[in-house]
DSSP file (Angstrom, degrees, kcal/mol; ACC not computed):
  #  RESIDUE AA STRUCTURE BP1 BP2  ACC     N-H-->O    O-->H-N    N-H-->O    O-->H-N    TCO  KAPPA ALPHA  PHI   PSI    X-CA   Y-CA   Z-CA
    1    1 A X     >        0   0    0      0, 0.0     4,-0.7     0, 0.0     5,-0.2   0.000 360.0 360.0 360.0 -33.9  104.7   82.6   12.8
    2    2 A X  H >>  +     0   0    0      2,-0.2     4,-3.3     1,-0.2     3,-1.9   0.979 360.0  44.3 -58.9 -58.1  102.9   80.2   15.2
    3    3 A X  H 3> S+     0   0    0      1,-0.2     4,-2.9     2,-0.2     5,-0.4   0.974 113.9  54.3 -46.7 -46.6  106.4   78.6   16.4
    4    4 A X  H 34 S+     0   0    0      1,-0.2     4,-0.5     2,-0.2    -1,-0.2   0.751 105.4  50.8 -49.0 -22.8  107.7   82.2   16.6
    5    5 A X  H <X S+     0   0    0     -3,-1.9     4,-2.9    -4,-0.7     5,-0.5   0.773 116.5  39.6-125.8 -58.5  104.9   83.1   18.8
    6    6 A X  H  < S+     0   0    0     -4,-3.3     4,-0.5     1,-0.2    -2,-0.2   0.630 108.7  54.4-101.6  24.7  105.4   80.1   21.4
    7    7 A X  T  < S+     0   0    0     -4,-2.9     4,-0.5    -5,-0.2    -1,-0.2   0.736 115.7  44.7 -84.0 -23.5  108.8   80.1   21.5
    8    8 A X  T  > S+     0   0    0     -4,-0.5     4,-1.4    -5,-0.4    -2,-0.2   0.793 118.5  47.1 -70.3 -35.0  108.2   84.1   22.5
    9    9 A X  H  X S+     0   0    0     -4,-2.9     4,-0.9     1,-0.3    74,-0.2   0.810 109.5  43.9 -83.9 -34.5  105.6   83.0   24.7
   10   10 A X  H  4 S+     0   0    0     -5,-0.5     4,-0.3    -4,-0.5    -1,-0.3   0.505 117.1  56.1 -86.7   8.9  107.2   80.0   26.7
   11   11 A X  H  > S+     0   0    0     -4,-0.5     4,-3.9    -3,-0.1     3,-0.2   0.733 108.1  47.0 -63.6 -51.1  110.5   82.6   26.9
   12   12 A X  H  X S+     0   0    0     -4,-1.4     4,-1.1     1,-0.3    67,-0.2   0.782 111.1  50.1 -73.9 -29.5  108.4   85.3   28.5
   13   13 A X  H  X S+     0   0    0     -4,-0.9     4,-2.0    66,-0.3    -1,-0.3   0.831 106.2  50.6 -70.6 -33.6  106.9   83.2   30.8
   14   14 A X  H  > S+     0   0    0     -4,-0.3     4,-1.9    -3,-0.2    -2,-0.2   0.937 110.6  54.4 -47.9 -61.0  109.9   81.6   32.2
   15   15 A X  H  < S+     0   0    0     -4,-3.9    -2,-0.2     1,-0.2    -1,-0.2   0.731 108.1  49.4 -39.8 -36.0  111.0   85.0   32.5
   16   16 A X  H >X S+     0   0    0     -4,-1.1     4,-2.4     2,-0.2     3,-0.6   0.918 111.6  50.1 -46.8 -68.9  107.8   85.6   34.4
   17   17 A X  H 3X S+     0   0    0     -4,-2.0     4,-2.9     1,-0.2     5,-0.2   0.953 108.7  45.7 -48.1 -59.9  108.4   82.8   36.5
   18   18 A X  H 3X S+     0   0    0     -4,-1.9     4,-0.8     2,-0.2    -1,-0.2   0.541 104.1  62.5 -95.2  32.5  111.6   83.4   37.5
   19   19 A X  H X> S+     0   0    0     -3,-0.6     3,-1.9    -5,-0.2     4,-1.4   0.830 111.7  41.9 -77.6 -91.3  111.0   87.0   38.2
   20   20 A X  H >X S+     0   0    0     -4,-2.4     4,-2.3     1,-0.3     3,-0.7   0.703 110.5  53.6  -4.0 -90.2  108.5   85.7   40.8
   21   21 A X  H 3X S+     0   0    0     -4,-2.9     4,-2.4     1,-0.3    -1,-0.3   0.748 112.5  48.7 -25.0 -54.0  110.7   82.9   42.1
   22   22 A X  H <X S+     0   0    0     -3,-1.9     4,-2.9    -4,-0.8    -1,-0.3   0.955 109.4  47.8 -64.6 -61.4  113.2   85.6   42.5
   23   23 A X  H <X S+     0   0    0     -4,-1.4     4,-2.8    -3,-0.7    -2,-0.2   0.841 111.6  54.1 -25.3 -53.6  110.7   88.3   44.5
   24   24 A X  H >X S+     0   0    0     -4,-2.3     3,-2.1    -5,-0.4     4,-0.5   0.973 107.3  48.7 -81.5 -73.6  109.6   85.5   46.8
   25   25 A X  H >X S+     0   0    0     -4,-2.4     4,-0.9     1,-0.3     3,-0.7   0.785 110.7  51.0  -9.6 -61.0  113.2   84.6   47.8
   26   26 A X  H 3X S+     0   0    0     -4,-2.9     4,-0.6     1,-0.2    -1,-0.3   0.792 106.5  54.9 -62.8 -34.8  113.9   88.1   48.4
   27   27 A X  H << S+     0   0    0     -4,-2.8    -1,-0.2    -3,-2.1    -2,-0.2   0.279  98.7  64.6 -82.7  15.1  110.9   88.6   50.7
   28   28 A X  H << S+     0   0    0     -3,-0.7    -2,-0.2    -4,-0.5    -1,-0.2   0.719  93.3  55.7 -73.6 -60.8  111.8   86.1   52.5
   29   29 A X  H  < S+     0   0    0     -4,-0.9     2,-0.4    -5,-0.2    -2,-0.2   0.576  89.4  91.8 -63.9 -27.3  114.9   87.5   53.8
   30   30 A X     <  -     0   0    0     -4,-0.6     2,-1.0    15,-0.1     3,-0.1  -0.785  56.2-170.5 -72.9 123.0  113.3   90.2   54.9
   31   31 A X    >   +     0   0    0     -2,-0.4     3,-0.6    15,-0.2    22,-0.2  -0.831  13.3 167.0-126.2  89.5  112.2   90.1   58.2
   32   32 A X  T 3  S+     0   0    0     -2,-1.0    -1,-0.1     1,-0.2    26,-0.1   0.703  79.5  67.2 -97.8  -4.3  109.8   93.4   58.9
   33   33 A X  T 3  S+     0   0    0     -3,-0.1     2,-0.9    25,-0.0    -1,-0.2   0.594  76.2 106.3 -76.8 -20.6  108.7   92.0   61.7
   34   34 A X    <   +     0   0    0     -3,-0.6    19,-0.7     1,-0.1     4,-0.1  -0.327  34.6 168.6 -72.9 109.9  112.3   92.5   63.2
   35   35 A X        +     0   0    0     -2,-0.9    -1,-0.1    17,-0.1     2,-0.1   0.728  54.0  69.3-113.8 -21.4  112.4   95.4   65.9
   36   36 A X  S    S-     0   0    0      1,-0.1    17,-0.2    16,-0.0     2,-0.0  -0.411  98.3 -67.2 -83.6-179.4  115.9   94.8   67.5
   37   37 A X        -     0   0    0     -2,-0.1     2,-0.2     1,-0.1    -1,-0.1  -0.302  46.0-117.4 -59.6 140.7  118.8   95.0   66.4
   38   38 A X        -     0   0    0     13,-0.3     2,-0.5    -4,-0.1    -1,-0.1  -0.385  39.1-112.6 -78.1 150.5  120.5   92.6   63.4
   39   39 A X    >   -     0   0    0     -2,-0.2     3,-2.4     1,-0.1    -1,-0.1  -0.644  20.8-120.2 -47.3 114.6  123.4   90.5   64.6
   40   40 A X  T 3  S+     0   0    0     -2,-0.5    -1,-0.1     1,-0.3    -2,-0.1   0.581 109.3  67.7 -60.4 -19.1  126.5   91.3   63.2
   41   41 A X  T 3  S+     0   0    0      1,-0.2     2,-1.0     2,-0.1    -1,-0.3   0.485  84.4  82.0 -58.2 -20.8  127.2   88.2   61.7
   42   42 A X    X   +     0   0    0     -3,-2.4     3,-0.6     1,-0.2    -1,-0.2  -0.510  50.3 134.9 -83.2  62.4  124.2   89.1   59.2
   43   43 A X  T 3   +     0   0    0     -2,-1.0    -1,-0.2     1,-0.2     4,-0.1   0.509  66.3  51.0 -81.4   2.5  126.4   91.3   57.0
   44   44 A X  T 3  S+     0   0    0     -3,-0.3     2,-0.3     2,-0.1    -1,-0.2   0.006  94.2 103.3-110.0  15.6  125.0   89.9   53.4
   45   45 A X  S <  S-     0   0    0     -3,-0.6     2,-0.9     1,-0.1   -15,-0.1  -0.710  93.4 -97.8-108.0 168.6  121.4   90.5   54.6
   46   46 A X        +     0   0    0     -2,-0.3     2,-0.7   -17,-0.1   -15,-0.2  -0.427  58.8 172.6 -64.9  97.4  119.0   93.3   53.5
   47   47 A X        -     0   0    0     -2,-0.9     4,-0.2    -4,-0.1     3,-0.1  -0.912  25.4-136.4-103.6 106.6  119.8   95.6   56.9
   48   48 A X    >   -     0   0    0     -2,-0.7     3,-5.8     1,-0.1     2,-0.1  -0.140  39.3 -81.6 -51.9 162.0  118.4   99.0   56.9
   49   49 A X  T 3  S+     0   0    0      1,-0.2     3,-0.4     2,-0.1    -1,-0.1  -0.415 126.3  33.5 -72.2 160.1  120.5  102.0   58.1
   50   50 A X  T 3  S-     0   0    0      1,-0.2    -1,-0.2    -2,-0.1    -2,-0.1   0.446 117.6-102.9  90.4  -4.9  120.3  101.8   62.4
   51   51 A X  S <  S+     0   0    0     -3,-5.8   -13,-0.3    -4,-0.2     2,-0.3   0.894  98.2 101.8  69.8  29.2  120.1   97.9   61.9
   52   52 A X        -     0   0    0     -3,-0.4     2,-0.4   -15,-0.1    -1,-0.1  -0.864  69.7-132.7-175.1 114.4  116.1   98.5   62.6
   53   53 A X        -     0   0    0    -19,-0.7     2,-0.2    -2,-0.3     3,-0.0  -0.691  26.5-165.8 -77.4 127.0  113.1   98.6   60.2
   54   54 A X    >>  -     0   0    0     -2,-0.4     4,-1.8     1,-0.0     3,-0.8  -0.527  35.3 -91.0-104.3 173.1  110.9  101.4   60.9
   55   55 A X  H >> S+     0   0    0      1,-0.3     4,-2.5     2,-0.2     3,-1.4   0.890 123.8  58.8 -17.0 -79.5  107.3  102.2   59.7
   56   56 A X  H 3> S+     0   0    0      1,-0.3     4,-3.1     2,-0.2    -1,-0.3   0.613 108.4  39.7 -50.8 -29.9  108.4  103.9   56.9
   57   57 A X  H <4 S+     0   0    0     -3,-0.8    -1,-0.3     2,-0.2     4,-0.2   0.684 110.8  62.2 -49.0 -35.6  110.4  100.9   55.5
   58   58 A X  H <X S+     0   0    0     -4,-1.8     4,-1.2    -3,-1.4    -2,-0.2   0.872 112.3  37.5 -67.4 -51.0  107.4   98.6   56.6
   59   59 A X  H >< S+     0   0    0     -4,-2.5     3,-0.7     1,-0.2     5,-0.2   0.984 115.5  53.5 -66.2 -53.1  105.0  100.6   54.1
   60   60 A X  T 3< S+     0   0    0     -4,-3.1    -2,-0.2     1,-0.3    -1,-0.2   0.365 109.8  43.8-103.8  27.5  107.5  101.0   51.5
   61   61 A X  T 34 S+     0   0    0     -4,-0.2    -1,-0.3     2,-0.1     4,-0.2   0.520 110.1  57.8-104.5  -1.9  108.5   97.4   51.1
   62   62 A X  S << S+     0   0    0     -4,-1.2    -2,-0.2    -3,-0.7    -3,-0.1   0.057 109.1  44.3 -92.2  23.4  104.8   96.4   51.2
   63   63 A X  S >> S+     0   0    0      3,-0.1     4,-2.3     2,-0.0     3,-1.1   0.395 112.9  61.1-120.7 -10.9  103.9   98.7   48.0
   64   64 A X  H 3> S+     0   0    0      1,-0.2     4,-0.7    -5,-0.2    -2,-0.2   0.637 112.2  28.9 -81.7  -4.2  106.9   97.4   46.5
   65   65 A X  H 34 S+     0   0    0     -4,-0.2    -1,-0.2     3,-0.2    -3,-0.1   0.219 114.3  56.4-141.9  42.1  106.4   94.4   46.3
   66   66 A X  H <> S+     0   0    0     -3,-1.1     4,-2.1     3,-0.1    -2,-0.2   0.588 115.9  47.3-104.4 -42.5  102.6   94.4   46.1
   67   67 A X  H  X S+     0   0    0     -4,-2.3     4,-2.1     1,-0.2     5,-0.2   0.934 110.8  50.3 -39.4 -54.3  103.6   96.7   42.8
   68   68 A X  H  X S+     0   0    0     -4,-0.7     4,-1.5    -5,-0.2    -1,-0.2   0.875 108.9  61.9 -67.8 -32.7  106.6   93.9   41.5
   69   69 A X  H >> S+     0   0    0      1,-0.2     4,-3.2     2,-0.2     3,-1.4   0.979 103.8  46.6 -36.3 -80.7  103.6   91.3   42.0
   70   70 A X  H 3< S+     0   0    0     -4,-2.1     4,-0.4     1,-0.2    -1,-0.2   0.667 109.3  42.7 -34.7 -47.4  101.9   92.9   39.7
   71   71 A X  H 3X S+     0   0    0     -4,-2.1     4,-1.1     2,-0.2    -1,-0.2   0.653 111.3  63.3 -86.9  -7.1  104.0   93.4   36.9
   72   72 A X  H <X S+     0   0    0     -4,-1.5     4,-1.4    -3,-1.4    -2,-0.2   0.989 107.0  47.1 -35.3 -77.9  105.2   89.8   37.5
   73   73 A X  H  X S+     0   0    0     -4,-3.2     4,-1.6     2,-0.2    -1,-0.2   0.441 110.2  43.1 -32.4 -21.2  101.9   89.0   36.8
   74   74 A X  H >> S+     0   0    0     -4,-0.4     3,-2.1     2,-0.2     4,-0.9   0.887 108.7  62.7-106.6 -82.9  101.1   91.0   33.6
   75   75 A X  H 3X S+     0   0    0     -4,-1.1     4,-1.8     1,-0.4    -2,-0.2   0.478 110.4  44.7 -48.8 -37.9  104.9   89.8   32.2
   76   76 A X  H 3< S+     0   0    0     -4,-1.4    -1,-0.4     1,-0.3    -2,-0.2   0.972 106.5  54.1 -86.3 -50.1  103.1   86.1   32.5
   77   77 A X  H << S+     0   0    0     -3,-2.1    -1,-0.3    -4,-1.6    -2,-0.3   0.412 110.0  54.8 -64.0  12.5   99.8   87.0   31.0
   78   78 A X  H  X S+     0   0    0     -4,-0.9     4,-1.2    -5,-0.2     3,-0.2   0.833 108.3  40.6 -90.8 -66.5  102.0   88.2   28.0
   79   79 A X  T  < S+     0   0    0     -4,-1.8   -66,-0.3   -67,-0.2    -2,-0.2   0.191 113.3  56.9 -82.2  30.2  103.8   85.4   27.4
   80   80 A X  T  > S+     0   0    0      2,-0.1     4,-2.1     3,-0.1    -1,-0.2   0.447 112.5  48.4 -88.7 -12.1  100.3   83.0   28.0
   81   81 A X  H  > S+     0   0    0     -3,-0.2     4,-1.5    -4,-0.2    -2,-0.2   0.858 106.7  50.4 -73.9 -24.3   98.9   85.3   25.2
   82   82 A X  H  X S+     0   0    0     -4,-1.2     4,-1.4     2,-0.1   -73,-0.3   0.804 115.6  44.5 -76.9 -12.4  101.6   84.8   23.1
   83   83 A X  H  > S+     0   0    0    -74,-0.2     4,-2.9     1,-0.2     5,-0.3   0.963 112.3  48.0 -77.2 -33.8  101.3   81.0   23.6
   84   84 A X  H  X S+     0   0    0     -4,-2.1     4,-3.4     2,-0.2    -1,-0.2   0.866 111.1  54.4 -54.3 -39.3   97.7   81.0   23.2
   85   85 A X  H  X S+     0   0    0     -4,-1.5     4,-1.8     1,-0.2    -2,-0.1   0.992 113.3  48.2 -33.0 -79.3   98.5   83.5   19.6
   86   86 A X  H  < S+     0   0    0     -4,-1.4    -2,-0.2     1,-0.2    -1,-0.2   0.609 113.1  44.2 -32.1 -42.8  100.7   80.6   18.7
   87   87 A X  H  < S+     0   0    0     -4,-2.9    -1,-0.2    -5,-0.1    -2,-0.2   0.901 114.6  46.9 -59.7 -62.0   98.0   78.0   19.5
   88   88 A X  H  < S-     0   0    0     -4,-3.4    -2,-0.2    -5,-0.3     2,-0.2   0.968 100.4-144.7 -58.3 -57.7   95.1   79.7   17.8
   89   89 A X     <  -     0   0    0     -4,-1.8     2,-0.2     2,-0.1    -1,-0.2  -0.784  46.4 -31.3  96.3-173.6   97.1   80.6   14.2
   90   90 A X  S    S+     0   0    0     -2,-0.2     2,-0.2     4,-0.1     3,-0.1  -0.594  95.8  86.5 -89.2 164.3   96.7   83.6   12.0
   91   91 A X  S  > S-     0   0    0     -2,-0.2     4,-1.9     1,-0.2     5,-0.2  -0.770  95.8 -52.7 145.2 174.0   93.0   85.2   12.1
   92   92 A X  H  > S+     0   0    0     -2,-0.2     4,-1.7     1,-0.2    -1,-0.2   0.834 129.8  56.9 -44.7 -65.1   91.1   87.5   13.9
   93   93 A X  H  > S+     0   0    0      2,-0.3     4,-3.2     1,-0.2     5,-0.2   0.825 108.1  45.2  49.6 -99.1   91.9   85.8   17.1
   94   94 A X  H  > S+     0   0    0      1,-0.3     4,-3.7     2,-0.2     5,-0.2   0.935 111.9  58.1 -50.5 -49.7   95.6   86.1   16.8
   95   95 A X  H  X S+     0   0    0     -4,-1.9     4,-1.1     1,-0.2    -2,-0.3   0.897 109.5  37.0 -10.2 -81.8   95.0   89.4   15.8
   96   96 A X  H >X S+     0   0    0     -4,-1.7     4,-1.6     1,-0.2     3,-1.2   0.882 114.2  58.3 -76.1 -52.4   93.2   90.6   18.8
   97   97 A X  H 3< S+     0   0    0     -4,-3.2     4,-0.5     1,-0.2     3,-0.4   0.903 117.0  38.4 -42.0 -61.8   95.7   88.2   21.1
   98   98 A X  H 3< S+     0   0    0     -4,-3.7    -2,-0.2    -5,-0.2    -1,-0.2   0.632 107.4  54.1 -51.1 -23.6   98.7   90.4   19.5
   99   99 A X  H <X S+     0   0    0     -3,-1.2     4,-0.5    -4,-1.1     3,-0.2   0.638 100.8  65.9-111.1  -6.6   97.3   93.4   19.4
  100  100 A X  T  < S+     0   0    0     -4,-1.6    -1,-0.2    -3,-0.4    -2,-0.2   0.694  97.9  69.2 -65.0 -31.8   96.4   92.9   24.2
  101  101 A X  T  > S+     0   0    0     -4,-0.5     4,-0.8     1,-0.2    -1,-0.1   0.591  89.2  46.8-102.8  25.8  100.3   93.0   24.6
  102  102 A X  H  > S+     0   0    0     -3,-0.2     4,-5.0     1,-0.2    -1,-0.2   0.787 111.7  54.4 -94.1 -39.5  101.4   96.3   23.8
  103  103 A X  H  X S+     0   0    0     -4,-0.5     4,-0.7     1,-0.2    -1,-0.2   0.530 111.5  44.0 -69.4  12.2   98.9   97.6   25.8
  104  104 A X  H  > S+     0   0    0      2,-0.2     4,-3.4     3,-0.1    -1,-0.2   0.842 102.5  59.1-104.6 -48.4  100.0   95.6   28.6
  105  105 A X  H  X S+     0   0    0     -4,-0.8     4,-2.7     2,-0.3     5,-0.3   0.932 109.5  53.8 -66.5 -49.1  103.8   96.2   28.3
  106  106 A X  H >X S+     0   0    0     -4,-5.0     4,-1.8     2,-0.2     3,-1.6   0.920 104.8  53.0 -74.5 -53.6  102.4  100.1   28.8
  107  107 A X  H >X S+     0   0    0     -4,-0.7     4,-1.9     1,-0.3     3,-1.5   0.864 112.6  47.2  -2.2 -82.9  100.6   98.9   32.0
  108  108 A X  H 3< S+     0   0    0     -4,-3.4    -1,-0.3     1,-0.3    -2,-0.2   0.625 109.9  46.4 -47.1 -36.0  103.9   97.7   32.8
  109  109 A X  H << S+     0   0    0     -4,-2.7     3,-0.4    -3,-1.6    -1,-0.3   0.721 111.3  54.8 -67.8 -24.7  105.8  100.7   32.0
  110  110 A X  H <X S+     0   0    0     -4,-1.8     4,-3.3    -3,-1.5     5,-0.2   0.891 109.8  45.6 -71.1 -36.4  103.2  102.9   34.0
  111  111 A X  H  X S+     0   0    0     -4,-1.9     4,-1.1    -5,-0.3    -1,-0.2   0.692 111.0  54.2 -84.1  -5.0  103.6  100.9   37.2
  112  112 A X  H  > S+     0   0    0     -3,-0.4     4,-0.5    -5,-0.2    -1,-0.2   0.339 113.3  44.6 -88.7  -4.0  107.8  100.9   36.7
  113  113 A X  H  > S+     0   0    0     -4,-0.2     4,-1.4     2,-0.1     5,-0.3   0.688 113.7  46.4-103.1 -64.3  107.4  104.7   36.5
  114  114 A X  H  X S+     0   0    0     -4,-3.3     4,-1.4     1,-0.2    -2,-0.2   0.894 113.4  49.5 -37.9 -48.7  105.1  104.5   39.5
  115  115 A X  H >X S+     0   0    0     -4,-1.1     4,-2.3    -5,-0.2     3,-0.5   0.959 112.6  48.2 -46.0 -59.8  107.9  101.8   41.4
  116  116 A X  H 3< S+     0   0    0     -4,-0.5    -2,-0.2     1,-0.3    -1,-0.1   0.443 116.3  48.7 -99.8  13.0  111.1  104.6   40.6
  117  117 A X  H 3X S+     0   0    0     -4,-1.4     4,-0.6     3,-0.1    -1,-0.3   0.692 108.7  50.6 -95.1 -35.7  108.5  107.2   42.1
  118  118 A X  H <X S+     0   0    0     -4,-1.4     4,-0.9    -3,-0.5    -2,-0.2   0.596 116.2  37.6 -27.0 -59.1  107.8  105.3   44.9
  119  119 A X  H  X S+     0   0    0     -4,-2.3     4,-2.0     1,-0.2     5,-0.3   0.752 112.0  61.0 -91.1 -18.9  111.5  104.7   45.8
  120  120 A X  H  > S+     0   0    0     -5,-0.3     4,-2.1     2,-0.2    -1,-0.2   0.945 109.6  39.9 -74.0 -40.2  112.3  108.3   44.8
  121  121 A X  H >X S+     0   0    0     -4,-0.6     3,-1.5     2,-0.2     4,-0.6   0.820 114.9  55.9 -76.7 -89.7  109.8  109.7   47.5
  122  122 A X  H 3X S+     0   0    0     -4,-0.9     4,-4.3     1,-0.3     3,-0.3   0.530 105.6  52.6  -2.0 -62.2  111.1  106.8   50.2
  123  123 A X  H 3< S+     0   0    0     -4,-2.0     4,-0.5     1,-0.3    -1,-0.3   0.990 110.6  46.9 -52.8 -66.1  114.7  108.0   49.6
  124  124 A X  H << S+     0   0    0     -4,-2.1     4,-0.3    -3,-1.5     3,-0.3   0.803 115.6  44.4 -56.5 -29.4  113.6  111.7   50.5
  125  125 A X  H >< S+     0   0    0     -4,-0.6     3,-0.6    -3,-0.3     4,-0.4   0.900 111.6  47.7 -67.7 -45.5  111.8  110.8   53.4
  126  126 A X  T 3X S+     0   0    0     -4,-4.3     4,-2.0    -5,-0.3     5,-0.3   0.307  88.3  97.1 -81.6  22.2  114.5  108.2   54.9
  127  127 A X  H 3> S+     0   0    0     -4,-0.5     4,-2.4    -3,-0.3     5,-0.3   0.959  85.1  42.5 -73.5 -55.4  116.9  111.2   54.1
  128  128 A X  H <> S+     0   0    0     -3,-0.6     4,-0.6    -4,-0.3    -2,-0.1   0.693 111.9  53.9 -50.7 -36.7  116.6  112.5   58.1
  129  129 A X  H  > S+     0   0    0     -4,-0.4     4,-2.1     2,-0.2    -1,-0.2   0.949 108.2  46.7 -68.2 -54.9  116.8  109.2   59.3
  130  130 A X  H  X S+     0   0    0     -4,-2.0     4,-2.8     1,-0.2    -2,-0.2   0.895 113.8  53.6 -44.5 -38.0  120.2  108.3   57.5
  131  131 A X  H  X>S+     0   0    0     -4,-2.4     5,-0.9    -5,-0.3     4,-0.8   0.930 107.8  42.2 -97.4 -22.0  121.3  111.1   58.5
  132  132 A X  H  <5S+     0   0    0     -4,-0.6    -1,-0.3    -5,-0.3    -2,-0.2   0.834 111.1  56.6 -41.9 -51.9  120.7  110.8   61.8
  133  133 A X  H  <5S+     0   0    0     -4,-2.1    -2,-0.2     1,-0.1    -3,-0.2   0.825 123.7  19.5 -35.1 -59.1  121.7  107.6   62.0
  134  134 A X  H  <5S+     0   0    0     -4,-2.8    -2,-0.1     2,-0.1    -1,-0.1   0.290 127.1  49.4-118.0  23.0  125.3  108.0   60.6
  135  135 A X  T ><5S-     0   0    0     -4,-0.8     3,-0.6    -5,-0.2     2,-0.5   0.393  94.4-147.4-127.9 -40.5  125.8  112.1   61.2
  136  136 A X  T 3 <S-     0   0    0     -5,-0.9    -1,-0.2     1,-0.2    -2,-0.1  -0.884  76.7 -22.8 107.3-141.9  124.5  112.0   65.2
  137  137 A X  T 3  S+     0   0    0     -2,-0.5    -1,-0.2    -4,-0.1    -4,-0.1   0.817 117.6 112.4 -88.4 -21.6  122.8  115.1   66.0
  138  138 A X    <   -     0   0    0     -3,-0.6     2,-0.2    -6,-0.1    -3,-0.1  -0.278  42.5-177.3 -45.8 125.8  125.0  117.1   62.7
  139  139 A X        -     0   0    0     -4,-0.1     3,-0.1     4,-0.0    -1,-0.1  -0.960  19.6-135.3-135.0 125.8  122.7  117.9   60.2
  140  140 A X     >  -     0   0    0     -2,-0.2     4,-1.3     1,-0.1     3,-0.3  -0.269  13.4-135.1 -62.2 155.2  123.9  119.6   56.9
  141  141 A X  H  > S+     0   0    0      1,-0.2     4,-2.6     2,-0.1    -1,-0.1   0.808 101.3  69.8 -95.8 -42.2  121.9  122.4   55.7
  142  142 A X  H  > S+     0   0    0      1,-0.2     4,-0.9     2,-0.2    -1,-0.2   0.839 105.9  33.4 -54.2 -23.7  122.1  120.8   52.3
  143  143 A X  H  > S+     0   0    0     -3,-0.3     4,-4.4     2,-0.2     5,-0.7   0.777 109.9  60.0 -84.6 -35.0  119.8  117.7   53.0
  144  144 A X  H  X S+     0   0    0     -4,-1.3     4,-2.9     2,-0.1     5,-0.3   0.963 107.1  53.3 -62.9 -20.8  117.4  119.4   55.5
  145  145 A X  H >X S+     0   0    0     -4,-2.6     3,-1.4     2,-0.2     4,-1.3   0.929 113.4  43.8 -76.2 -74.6  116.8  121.8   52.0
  146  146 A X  H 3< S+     0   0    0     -4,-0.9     4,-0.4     1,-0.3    -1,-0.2   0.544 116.9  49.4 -42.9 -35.6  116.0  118.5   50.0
  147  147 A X  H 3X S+     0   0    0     -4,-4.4     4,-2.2     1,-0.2    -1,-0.3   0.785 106.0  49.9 -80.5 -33.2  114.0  117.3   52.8
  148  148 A X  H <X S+     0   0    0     -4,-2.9     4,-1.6    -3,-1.4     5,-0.3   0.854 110.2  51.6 -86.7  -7.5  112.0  119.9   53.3
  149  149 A X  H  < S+     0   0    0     -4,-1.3    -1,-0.2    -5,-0.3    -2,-0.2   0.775  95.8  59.2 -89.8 -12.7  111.1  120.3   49.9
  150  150 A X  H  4 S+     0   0    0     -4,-0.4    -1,-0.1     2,-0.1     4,-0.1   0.849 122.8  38.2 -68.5 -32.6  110.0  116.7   49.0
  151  151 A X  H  < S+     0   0    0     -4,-2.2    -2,-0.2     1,-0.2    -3,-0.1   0.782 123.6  35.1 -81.2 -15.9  107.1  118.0   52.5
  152  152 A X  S  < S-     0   0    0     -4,-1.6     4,-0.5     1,-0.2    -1,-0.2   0.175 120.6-118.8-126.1  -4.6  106.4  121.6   51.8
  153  153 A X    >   -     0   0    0     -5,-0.3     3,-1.9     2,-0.1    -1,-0.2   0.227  44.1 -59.6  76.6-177.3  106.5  120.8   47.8
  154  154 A X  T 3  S+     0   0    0      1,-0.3     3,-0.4    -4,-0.1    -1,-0.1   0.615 132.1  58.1 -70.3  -5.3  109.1  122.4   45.2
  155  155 A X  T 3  S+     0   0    0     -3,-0.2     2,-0.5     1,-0.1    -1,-0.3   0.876  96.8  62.1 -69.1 -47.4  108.0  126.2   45.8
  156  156 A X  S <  S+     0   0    0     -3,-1.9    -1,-0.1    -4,-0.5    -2,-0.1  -0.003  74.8 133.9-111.0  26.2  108.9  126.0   49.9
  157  157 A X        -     0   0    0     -2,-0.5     2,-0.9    -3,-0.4   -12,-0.1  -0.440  67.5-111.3 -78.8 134.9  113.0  125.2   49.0
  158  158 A X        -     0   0    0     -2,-0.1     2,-0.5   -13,-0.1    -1,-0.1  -0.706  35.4-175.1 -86.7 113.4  115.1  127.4   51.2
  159  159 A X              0   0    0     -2,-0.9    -1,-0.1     1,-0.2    -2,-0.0  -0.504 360.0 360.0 -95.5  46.4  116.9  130.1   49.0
  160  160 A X              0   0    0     -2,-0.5    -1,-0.2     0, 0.0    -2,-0.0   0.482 360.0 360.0 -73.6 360.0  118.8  131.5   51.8
């Protein structure tokens, strides 16, 4: 069980790692600082629609990826507990080492529910902008009812 436990643990860490690696790359490319327009020659880069990061974009890619931080992080203290399992042997110890990563992995699932909650309200808000953006001043009755119900909450949906 000890090999089992740090082959699981240097896997999950890698994993860790190149989660990270990956995250930092990607923030990178992002430029939030950017208040003109992108070039056209940038067509593979992360452009928001209108070619122009607003506030809202500004907030909700600085909880996303103070959130992805986080669960980097816990992914890595996983696999250094399983190396550490692995290290120690069987005993109380290992025990107690094993018995930190379930509860962690639900930490992890709570902040991935929190992340596709996050992006779910983002979408409903930047719903008025897209559509501004690629509609003009046309607005469809069907979005402004979506929109106004993510602000006025699910009771204030227009049933006309």
């Amino acid at each position: 069980m000890h090999t089992t436990s740090l082959l699981f643990g240097t896997t999950v860490l890698a994993v860790a790692l190149g989660l990270e690696n990956h995250r930092r790359r990607t923030e990178n490319s992002l430029d939030l600082t950017r208040s003109e327009p992108f070039p056209p020659e940038s067509s593979r880069e992360h452009r928001p629609p209108g070619n122009r990061f607003t506030e809202l974009d500004k907030v909700y890619v600085e909880k996303r990826r103070l959130g992805r931080c986080w669960t980097n992080g816990l992914i890595a203290l996983i696999g250094l507990l399983a190396l550490i399992a692995g290290g120690v042997g069987k005993g109380h110890s290992w025990l107690i080492l094993w018995s930190l990563i379930p509860l962690l992995l639900s930490v992890i699932v709570a902040l991935a529910m929190m992340d596709a909650w996050r992006t779910h309200t983002y979408l409903l808000r930047k719903i008025p902008e897209l559509q501004t953006s690629s509609l003009g001043s046309e607005r469809h009755p069907s979005l402004d009812t979506v929109a106004n119900s993510e602000t006025n909450g699910p009771d204030a949906v227009n049933r006309s």
